[in-house]
KEKE-514108 format. One record per residue (C-alpha): residue in one letter; x, y, z; residue number from 1; chain. Coordinates in steps of 0.05 Angstrom, whole numbers. Layout:
<pts>
+------+--------+--------+--------+-----+------+
| code |   east |  north |     up | pos | unit |
+------+--------+--------+--------+-----+------+
|    A |      X |      Y |      Z | NUM |    A |
...
+------+--------+--------+--------+-----+------+
</pts>
This chain:
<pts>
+------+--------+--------+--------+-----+------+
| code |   east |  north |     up | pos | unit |
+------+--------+--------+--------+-----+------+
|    X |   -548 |  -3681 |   -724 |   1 |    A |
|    X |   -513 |  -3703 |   -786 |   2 |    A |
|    X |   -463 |  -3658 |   -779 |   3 |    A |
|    X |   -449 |  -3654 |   -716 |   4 |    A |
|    X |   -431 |  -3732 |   -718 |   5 |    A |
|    X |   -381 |  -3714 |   -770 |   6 |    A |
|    X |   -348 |  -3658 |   -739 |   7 |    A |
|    X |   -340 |  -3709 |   -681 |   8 |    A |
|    X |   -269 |  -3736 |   -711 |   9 |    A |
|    X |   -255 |  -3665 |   -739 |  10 |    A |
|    X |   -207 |  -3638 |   -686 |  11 |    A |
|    X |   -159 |  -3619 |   -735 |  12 |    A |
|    X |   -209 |  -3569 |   -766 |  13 |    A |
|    X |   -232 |  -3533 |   -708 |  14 |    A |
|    X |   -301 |  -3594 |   -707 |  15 |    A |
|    X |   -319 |  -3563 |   -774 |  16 |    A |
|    X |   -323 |  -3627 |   -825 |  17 |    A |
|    X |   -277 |  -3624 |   -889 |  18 |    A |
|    X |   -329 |  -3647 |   -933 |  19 |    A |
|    X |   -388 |  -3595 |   -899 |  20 |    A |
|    X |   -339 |  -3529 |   -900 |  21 |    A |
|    X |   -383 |  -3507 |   -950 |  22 |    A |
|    X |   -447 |  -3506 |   -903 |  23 |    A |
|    X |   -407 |  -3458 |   -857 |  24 |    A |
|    X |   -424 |  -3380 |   -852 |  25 |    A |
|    X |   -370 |  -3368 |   -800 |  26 |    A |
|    X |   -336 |  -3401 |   -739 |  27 |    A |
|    X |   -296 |  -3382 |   -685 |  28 |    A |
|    X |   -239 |  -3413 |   -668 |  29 |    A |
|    X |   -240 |  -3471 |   -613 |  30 |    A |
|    X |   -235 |  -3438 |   -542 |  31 |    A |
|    X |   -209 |  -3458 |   -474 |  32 |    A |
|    X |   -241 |  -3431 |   -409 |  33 |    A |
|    X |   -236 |  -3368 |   -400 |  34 |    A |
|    X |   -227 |  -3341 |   -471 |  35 |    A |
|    X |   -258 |  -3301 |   -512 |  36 |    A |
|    X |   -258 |  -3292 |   -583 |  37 |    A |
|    X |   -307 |  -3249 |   -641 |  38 |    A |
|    X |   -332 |  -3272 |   -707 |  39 |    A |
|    X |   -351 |  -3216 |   -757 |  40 |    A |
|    X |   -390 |  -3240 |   -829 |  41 |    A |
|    X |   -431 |  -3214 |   -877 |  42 |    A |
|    X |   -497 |  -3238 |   -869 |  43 |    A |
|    X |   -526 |  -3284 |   -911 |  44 |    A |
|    X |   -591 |  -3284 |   -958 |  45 |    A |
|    X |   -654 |  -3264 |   -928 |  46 |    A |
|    X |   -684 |  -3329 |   -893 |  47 |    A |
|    X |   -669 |  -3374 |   -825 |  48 |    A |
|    X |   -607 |  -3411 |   -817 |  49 |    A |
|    X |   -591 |  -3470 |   -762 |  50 |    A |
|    X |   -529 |  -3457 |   -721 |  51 |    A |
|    X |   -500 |  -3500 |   -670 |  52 |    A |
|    X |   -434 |  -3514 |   -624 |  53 |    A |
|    X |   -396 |  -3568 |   -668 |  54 |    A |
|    X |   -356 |  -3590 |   -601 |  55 |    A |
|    X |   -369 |  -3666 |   -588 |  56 |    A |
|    X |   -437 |  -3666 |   -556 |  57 |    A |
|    X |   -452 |  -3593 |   -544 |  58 |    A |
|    X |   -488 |  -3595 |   -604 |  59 |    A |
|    X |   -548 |  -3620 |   -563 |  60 |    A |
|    X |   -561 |  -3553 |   -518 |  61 |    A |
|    X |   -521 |  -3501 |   -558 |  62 |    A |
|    X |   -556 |  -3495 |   -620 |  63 |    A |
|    X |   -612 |  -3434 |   -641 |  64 |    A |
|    X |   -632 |  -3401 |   -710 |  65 |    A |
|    X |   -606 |  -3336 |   -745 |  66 |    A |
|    X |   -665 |  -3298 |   -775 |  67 |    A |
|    X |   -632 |  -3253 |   -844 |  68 |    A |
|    X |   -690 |  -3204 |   -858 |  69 |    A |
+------+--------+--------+--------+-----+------+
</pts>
């Protein structure tokens, strides 16, 4: 929750918060209807990571967990 309220005024940055780019595996870019895009990164550490849609308000439904193993 805290940071999707700051990625609320972050339209500049594709949502993503200056100050949180460090808490950010990967990201696609922002996407119309329609469009498609693919994000490719290394996984992290083994353990469970939070990801979420940093779009005003989709946050709320579009959200899950990455497992590393």
């Amino acid at each position: 929750t805290v940071f999707a309220r700051a990625a609320m005024p972050s339209r500049a940055t594709d949502y993503i918060p200056a100050g949180m780019k460090d808490k950010v595996i990967a990201h696609p870019p922002v996407l119309g209807p329609k469009q498609k895009a693919e994000v490719a990164f290394k996984a992290p550490a083994a353990g469970t990571y939070t990801y979420i849609c940093s779009f005003p308000g989709h946050y709320m439904i579009m959200r899950g967990t990455l497992t590393v193993k």
